[in-house]
C-alpha positions in Angstrom: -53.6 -72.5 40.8 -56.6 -71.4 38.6 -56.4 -69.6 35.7 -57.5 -66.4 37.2 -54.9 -66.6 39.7 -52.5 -67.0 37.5 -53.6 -64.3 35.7 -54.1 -62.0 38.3 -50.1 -62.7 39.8 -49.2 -61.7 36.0 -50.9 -58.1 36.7 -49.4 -57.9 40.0 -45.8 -58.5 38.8 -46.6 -56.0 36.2 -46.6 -53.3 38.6 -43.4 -51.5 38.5 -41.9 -51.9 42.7 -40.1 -49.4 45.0 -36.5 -49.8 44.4 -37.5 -49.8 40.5 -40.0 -46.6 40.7 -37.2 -44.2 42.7 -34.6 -45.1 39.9 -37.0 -43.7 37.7 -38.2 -41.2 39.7 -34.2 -40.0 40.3 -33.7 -40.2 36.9 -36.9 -37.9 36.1 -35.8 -35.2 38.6 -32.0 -35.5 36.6 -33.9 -35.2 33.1 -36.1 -32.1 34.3 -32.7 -30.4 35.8 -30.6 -30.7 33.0 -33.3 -29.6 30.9 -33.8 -26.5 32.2 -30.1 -25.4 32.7 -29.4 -26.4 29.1 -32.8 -24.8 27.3 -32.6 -22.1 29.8 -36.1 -19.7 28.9 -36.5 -22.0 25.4 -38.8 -24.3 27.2 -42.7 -23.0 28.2 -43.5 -26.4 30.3 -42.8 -30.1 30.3 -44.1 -33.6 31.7 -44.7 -36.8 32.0 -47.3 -38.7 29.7 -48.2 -42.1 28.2 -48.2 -44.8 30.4 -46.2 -44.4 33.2 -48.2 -41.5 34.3 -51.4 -43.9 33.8 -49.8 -46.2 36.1 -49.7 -49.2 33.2 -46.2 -49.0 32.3 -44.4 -52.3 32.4 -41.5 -53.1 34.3 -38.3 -53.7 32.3 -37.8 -56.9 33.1 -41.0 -57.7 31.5 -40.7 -55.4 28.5 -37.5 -54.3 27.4 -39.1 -51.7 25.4 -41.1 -49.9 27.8 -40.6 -46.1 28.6 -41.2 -43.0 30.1 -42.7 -40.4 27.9 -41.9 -37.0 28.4 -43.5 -34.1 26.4 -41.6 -30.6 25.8 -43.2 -27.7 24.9 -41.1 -25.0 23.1 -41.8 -21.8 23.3 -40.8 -20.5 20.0 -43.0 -22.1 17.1 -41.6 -20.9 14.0 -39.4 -24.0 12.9 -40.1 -27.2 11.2 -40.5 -30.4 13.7 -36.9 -31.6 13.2 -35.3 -28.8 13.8 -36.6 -29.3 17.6 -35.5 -32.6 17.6 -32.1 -31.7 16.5 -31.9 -29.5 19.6 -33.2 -32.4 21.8 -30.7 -34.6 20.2 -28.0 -32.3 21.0 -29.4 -32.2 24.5 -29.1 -35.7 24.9 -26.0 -36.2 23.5 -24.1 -33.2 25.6 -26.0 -34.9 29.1 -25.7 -38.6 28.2 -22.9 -39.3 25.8 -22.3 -42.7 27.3 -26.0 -43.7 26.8 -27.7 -44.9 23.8 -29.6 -42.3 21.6 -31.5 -42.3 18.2 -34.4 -40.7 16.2 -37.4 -42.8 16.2 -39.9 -40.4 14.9 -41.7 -38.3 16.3 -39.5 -38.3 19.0 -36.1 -39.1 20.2 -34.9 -42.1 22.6 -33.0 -41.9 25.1 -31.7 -45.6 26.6 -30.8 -45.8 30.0 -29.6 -48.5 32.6 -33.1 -49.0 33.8 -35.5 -47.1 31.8 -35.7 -45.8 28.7 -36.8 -41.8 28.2 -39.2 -40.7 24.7 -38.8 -37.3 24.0 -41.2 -35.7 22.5 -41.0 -32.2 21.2 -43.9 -29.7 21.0 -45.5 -26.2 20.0 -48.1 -25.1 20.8 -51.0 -22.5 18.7 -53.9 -20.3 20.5 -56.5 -21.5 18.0 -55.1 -25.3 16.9 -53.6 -26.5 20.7 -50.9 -28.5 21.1 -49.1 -30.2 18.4 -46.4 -32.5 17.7 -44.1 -33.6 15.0 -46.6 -36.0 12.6 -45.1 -39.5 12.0 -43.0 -39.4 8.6 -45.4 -41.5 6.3 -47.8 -38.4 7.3 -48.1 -35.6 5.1 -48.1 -32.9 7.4 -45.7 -31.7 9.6 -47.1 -31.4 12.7 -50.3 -33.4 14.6 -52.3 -31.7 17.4 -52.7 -34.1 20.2 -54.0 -34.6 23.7 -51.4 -36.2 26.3 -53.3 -36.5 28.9 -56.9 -36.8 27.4 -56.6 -40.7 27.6 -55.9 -41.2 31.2 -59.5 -40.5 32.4 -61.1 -42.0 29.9 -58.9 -45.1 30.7 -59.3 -44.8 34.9 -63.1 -43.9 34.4 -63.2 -47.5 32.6 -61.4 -48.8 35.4 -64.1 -47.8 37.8 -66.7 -49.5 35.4 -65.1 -52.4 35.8 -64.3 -53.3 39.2 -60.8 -52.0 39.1 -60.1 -55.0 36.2 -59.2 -53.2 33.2 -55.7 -51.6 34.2 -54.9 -55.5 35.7 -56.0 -56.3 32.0 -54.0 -53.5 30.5 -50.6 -55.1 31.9 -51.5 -58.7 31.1 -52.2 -57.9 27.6 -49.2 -55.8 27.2 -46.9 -58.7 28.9 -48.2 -61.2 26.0 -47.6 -58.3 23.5 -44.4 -58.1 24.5 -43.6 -61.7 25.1 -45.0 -62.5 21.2 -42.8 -60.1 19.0 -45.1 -56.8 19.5 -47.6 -57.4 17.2 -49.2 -54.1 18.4 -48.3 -50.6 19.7 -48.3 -50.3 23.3 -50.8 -47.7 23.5 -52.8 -49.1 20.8 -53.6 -52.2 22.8 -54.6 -49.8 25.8 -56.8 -48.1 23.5 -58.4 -51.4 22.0 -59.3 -52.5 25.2 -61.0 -49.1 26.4 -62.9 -49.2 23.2 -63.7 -53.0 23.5 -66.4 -52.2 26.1 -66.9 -55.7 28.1 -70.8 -54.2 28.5 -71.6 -58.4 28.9 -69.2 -57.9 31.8 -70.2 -54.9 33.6 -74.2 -56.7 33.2 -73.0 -60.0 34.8 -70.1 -59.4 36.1 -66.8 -61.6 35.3 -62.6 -62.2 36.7 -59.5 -60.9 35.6 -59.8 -64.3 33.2 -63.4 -63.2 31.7 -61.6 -60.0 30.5 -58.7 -61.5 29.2 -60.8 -64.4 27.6 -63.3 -61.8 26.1 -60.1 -59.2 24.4 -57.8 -61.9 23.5 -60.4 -63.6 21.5 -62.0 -60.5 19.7 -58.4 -59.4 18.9 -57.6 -58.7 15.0 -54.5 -57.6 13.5 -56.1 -56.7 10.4 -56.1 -58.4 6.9 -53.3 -56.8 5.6 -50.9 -57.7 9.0 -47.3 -59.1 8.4 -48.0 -63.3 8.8 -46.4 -63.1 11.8 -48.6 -61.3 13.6 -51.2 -62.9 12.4 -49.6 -66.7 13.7 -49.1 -65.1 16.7 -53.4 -64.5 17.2 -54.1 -67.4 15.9 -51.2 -69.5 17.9 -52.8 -67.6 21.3 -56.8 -68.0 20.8 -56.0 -71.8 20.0 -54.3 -71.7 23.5 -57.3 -69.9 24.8 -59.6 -72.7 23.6 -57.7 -75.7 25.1 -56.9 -74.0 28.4 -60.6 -73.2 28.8 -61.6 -76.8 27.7 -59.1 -78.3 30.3 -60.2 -75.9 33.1 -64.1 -77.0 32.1 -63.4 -81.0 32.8 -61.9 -79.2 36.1 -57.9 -79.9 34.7 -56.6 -76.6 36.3 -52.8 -77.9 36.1 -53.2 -78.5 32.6 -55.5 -75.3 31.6 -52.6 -73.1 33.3 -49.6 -74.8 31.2 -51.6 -74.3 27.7 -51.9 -70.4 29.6 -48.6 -70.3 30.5 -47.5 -71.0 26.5 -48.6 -67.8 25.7 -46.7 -65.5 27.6 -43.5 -68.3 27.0 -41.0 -66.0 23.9 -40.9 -68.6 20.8 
């Protein structure tokens, strides 16, 4: 197997399957349902957002923290953001009280069997758009925000690049997962829209190319936590023998230096 392959059967797996997506999609219908009977006129809309509407959520068994986010939009605006999350939390806790639930600002998680549920409260102003709660190191209440702004500019890159950058999306985001989370989920998406790969879309490139190219321009910053920065270092080290191996034509080698990277340590 080549590297590419390899690669590319990571980004297939990634793709959450059929039995998987009705669970969710059961569980979505449930969430909606309950929501309404229990808000009753409270709520002016609600819907999915974030990744699983992008199509680059990961399956569970691949990342135990991925979710479905779920924006709702209250119609009265006049309290402060936890108050709204008070009243999701009592939500969750009349509907679910046999599942795990907790505050993980700005929104609230709900923990279910096979997925796990963000919700995310909102308002919403005529002249400042929608907004929702700001993180707590902030020092405002609320953030405006676009929760669907993203997925064009993220499918539009897709196009660009030969259908490789949402393959790329769920690699990346399996080796975040599999090396602590060094990096938000949607962060990594973003870095990699951002990232460009113009010597790519000129020439032309694999799945590999991409991964090569991000994986080796990837920073964590000066002032990361040491782990995160062993974890970089620890995966372009991997990227430079694998590639050396696959040059001298050592694909059986090149793919087990590969393989280290998406390996928990």
């Amino acid at each position: 197997m080549t590297i590419n392959s390899y690669l590319t059967n990571i980004a297939k797996t990634a793709i959450i399957k059929d039995q998987e997506k009705e669970k969710i999609r059961l569980s979505i219908l449930a969430l909606e349902y309950r929501l309404d009977e229990y808000f009753n006129n409270s709520i002016s809309d609600k819907y999915i957002f974030g990744s699983y509407r992008r199509g680059t959520i990961l399956p569970r068994k691949m990342d135990s923290k991925s979710d479905v986010d779920y924006l709702i939009i209250f119609s009265d605006r006049t309290f402060k953001p936890q108050t709204y999350l008070d009243w999701l939390t009592g939500f969750v806790e009349k509907n679910y009280p046999k599942s795990e639930i907790y505050q993980s600002n700005p929104t609230i998680v709900l923990t279910l069997n096979h997925i796990r549920f963000e919700l995310v409260p909102a308002i919403r102003y005529p002249l400042y758009g929608l907004q929702i709660p700001a993180k707590a190191s902030a020092y405002q209440d609320w953030i405006g925000t676009d929760p669907v702004g993203f997925n064009s500019t993220l499918t539009d890159a897709n196009k660009t690049h030969k259908n490789l950058i949402k393959p790329l999306v769920r690699v990346v985001k399996f080796w975040n997962s599999q090396n602590g989370s060094p990096f938000e989920s949607f962060t990594l998406e973003n870095y990699i829209v951002q990232h460009g790969f113009w010597t790519r879309w000129i020439f032309g490139g694999q799945l590999k190319d991409y991964f090569f190219d991000f994986m080796e321009n990837l920073d964590v910053g000066f002032f990361a936590p040491a782990w995160k920065k062993e974890a970089i270092k620890r995966t372009k080290l991997l990227i430079t023998t694998a590639k050396e191996f696959e040059e001298n034509s050592d694909q059986t080698r090149a793919e087990n230096e590969l393989e280290k990277m998406f390996l928990m340590y």
